[in-house]
C-alpha positions in Angstrom: -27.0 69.5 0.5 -27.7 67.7 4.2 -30.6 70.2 5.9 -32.4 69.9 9.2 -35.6 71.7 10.0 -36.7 72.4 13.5 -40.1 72.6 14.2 -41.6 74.8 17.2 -45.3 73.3 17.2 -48.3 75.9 19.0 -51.7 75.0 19.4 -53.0 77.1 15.9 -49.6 77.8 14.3 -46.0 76.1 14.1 -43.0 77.6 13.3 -40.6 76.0 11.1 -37.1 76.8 10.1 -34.4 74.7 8.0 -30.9 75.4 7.6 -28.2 73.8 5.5 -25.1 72.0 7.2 -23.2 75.4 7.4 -26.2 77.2 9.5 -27.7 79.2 7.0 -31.0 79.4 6.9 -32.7 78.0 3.6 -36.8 78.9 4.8 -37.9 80.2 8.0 -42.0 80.3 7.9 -45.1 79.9 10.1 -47.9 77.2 8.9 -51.4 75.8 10.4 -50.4 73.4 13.1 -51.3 69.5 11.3 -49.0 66.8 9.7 -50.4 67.6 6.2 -49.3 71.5 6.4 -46.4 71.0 7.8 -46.0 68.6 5.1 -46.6 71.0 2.6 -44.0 73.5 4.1 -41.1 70.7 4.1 -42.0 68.8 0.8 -39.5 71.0 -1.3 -37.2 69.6 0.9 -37.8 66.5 1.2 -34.7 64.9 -0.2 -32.2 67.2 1.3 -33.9 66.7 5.0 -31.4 64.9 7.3 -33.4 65.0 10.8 -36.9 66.8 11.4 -36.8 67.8 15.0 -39.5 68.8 17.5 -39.4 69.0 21.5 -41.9 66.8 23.3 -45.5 68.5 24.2 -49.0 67.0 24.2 -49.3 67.0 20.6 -46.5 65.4 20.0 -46.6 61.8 19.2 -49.6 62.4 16.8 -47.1 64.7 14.7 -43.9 62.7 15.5 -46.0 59.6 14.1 -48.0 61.3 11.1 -44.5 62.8 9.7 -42.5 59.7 10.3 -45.3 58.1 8.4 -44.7 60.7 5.4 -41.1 60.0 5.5 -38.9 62.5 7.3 -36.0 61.2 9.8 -38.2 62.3 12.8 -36.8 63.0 16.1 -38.0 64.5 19.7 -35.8 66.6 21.7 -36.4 66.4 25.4 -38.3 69.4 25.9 -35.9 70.4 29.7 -32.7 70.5 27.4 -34.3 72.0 24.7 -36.0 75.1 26.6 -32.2 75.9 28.4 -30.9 76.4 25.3 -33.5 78.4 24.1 -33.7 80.4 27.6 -30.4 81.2 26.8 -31.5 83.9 23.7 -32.1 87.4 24.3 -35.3 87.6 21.9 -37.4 84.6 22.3 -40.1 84.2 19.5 -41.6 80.8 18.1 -39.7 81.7 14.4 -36.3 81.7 16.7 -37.4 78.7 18.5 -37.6 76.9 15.2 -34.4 78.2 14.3 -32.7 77.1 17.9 -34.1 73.3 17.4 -32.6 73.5 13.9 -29.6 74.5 14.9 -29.1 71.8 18.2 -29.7 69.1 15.8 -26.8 70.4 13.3 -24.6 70.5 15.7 -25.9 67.2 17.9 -27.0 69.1 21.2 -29.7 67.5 22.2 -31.2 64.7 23.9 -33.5 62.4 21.6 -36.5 60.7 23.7 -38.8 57.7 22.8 -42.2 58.3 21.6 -44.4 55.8 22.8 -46.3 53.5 20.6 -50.5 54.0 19.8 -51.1 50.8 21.5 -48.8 52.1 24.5 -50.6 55.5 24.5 -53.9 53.6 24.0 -53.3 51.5 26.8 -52.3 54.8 28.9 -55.8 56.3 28.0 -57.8 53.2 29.4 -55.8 53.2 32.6 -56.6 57.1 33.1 -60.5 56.6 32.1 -60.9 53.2 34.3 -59.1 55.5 37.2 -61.3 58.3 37.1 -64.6 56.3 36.9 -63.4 54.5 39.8 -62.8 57.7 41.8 -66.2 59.1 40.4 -68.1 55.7 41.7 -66.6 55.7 45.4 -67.5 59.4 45.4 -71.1 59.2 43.9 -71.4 55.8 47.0 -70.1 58.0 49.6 -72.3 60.8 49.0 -75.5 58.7 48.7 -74.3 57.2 51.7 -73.9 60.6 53.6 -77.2 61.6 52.1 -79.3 58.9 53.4 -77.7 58.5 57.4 -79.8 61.4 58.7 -82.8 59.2 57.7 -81.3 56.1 59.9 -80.6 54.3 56.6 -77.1 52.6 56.5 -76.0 51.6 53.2 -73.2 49.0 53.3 -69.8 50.3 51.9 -69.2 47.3 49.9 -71.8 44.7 48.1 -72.0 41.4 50.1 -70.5 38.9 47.6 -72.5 36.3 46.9 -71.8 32.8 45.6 -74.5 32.2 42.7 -75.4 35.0 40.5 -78.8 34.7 41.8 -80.2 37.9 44.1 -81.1 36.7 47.4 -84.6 35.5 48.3 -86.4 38.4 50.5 -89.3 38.1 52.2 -92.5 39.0 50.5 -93.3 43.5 51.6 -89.7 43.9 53.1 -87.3 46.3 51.6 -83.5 46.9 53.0 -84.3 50.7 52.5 -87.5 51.5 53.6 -87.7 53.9 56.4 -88.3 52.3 59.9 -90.0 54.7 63.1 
């Protein structure tokens, strides 16, 4: 028998419903959000499971990856399309949720998206982190610069670029930032 689960994943908990081909529901059940439990909750399934679906949040790669990894037909739903179907529902609750994705990949209404690769989301991570230590070093420069005017001291906004690797030669009891009457 051909089932599909859909998988409504929360911060501490993740719903999870699977249905057969027909729409009934097999299991319906809430389990500690991580690959291994939701493992747990689909193993009896295992064989019969024809797609495992889950909309794209934060979280998402890591589980999309891990359960790929343990077997199951993964795929992500974009989560716009996925959210105005489930809009559509008088009672919304995480266990119907479940149930909705479930149900849009029986009947093949939804949108699949990629899920990016570790070394694409690695990359992605390096670029943010270089960014904001950039930002934090032209801010921490202009405030010391700021700082230190009201004493007559002007600090240069960029380094002088110098050919050697060599500091230059200064004259012996001389200091760029000393204070001057």
């Amino acid at each position: 028998m051909t089932m599909f689960a859909g998988l409504d994943v929360g911060g501490k908990r993740t719903a999870v419903c699977v249905i057969d081909e027909s729409g009934k529901v097999v299991w319906r059940g809430m389990v500690d959000t991580g690959p291994e439990m939701i493992d747990a909750a689909l193993e009896r399934f295992k064989d019969g499971l024809d797609k495992v679906g889950l909309e794209s949040r934060p979280f998402t790669p890591h589980h999309y990856r891990s359960l790929a990894a343990m077997r199951y037909r993964m795929i992500c739903l974009d989560a716009r399309r996925a959210a105005d179907a489930i809009k559509s529902r008088l009672i919304k609750s995480d266990k119907g949720d479940a149930w909705a994705l479930a149900e849009m990949l029986r009947t093949g209404w939804f949108t699949a998206v990629h899920v990016k690769t570790v070394d694409s989301h690695r990359l992605k991570v390096l670029l943010g982190a270089r960014d904001q230590l950039v930002k934090v070093k032209r801010s921490l420069g202009n405030q010391a610069r700021g700082l230190l005017r009201p004493f007559g001291i002007k600090l240069p906004s960029r380094p002088a670029r110098r050919s050697s690797t060599r500091p230059p030669m200064r004259r012996p009891g001389t200091n760029r930032f000393s204070m001057r009457p």
